[in-house]
C-alpha positions as CSV (number, residue, x, y, z in Angstrom):
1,X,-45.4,-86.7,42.9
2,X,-44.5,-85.1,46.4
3,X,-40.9,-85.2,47.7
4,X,-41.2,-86.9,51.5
5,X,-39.6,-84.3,53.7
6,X,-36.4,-84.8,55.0
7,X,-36.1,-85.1,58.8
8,X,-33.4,-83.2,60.6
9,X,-32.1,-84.1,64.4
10,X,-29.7,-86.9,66.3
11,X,-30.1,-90.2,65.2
12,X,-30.1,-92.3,68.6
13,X,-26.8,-94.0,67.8
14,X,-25.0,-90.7,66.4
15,X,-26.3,-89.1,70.0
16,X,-24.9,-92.5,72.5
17,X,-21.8,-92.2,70.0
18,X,-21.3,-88.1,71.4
19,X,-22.1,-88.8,74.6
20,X,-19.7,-91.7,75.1
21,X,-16.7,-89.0,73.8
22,X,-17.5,-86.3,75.8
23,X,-18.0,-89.0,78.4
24,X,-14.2,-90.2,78.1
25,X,-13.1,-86.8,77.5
26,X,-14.6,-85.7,81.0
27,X,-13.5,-88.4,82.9
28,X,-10.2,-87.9,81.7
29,X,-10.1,-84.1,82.8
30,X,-11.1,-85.2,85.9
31,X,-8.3,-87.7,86.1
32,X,-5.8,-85.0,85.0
33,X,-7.2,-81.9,87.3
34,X,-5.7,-83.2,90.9
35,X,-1.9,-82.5,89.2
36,X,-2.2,-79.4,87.6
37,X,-3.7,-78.7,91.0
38,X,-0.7,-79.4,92.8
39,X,1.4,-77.9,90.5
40,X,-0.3,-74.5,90.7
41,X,0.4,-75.1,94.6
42,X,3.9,-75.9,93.8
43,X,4.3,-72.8,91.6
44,X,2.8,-70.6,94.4
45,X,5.5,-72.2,97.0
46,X,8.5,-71.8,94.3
47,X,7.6,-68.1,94.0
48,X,7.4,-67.7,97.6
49,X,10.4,-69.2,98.0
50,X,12.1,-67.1,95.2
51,X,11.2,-63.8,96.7
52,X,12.5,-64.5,100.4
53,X,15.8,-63.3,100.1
54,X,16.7,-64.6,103.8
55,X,15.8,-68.0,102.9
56,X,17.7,-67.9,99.3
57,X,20.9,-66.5,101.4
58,X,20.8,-70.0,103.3
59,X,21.9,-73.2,102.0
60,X,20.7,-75.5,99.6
61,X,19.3,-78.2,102.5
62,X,18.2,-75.1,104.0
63,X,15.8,-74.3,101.5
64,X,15.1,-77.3,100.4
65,X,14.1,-77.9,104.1
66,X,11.7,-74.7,104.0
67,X,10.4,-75.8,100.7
68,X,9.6,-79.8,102.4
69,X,7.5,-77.7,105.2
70,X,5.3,-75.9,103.0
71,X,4.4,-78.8,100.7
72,X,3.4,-80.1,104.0
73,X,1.3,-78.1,105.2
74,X,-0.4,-77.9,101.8
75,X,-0.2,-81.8,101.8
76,X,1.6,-82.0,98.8
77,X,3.4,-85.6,97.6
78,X,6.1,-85.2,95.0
79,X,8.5,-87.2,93.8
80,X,12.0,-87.1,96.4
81,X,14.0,-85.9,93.9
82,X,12.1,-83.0,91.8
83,X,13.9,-80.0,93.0
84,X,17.8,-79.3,92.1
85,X,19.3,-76.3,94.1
86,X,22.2,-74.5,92.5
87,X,24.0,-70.9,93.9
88,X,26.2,-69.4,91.1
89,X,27.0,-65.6,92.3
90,X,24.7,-64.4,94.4
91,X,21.6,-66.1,92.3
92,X,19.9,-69.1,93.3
93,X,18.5,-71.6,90.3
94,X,15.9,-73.7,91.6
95,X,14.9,-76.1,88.9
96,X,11.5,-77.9,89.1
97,X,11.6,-81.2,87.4
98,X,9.1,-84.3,88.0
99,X,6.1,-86.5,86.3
100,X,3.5,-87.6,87.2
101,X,1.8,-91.1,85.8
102,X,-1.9,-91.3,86.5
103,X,-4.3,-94.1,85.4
104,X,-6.9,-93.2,83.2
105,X,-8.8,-97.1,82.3
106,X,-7.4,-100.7,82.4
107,X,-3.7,-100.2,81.4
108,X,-3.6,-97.1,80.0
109,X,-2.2,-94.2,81.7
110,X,-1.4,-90.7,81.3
111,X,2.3,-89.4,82.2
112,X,2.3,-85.3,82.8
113,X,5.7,-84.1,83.1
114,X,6.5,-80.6,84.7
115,X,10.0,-78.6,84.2
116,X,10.3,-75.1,85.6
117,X,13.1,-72.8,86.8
118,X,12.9,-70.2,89.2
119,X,15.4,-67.7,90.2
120,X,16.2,-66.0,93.4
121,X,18.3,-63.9,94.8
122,X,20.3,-63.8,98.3
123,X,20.7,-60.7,100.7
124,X,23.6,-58.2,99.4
């Protein structure tokens, strides 16, 4: 008697079943991308901010002020209250704190929280 050869490949529901989790897997990334977007803009103002001296040697509404115009002009909307100022001896803490809840389907969202500290120094 002869064996009947085993066929390999997808099954059709094994394939819809893939393509439906890659599917919500995508659309989530693409949910997620716009802030880590911003954040990489927000990092690349913070370091900015860090390394001008002139600015760090000016108080905290100051910077805060200089920091406001940049997320401007790179259209950046925050939360009001993500960025605490401190000046302890001639260093300047600027701590980075927010999150960010995004809907993803129905009721079910995604919250992406950011915390960084940068510091800088003022002029000698």
């Amino acid at each position: 008697m002869k064996l009947k050869q085993h066929q390999g490949g997808w099954s059709f529901l094994s394939l819809m079943t893939a393509l439906i989790v890659v599917g919500v897997f995508v659309a989530v990334a693409f949910k997620l991308a716009p802030a880590y977007n911003d954040h990489q803009t927000l990092k690349s103002i913070m370091q900015s901010t860090q390394s001008d001296q002139q600015l760090m040697s000016q108080g905290k509404r100051d910077i805060r002020l200089g920091v406001g115009k940049k997320m401007r002009i790179n259209n950046l909307d925050l939360p009001k209250e993500f960025l605490k100022i401190t000046k302890e001896k001639g260093d300047v803490f600027l701590d980075v704190e927010y999150q960010v809840r995004i809907p993803i389907f129905a009721n079910v969202d995604a919250l992406v929280s950011f915390k960084e500290q940068y510091v800088g120094r003022e002029l000698d």
